[in-house]
C-alpha positions in Angstrom: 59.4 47.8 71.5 60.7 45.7 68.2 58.4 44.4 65.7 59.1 41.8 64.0 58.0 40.9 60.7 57.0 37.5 59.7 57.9 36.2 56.3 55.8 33.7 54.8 58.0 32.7 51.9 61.3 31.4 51.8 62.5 31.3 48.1 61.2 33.5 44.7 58.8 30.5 43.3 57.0 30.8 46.1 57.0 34.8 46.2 55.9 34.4 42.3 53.0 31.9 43.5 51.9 35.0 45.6 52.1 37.9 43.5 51.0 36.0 40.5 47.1 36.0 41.3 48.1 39.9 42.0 49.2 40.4 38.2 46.4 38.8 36.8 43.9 41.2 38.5 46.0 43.8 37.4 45.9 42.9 33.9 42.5 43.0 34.1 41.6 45.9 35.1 44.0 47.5 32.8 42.4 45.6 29.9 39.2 46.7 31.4 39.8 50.5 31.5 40.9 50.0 27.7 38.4 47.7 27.0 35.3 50.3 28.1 35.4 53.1 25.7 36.1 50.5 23.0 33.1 47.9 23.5 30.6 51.3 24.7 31.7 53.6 21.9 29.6 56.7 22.3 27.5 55.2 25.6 31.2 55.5 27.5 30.3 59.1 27.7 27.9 58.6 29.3 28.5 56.0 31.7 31.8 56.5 34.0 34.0 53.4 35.2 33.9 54.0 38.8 35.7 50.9 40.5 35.8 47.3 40.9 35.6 45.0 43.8 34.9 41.5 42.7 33.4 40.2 39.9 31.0 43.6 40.3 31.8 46.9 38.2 30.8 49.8 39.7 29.8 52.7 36.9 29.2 56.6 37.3 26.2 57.7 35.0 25.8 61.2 34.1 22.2 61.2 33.4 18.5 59.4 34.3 18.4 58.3 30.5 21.7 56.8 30.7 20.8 54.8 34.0 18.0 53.3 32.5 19.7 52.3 29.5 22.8 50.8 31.7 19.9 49.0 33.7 18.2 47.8 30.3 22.1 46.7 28.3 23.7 45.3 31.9 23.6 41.5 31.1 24.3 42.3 27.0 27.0 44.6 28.5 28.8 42.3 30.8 28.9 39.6 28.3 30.9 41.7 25.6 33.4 42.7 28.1 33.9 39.2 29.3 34.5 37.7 25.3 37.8 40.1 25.7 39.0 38.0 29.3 40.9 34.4 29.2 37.9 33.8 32.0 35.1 35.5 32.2 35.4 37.2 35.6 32.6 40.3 35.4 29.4 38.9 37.1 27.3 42.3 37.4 27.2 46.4 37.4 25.8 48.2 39.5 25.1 51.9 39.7 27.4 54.6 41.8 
C-alpha cells in the first residue's frame, strides 16, 4: 500500500509562515533556560526547570522549604521572567 503525503505549502513564504511561530517558541525557551539561574540566583538551586507546555512552567523543587517559598514568590517570579520576553507569554508555575 502507498502513502501519500500531503503538502500543505506550495512556495518557502509560506513554509517560513509555518515554521516561524516554531522559532519563536524556540527562542523562548532558550532565553528561558538562560534566563532562570540568572533572575533566581541562588533559589535556581533549589528549584529545577522541569518543562513547559503553554504559558505554564513546570519546576522540580528539591525541598519542602523551597516549595513553599516557590508557592509564596510565583506571581513576583513570573513577572521577572516575563520583563526579559518581547510578550509576556509565562502565565503560571506549577509544582512537578
Amino acid at each position: 500500500m502507498k502513502i501519500q503525503k500531503e503538502i500543505n505549502w506550495h512556495n518557502s513564504s509560506e513554509l517560513t509562515k509555518k515554521f516561524c511561530h516554531l522559532n519563536l517558541k524556540l527562542n523562548n525557551l532558550i532565553l528561558l533556560d538562560n534566563l532562570w539561574a540568572v533572575v533566581l540566583k541562588n533559589r535556581a538551586k533549589f528549584w529545577e526547570l522541569d518543562s513547559v507546555k503553554g504559558g505554564t512552567i513546570f519546576v522540580k523543587v528539591k525541598s519542602s522549604p523551597a516549595r513553599h517559598e516557590l508557592l509564596l514568590k510565583e506571581k513576583e517570579i513570573i513577572k521577572e521572567l516575563n520583563k526579559n520576553f518581547n510578550k509576556p507569554w509565562i502565565k503560571k508555575i506549577l509544582i512537578k
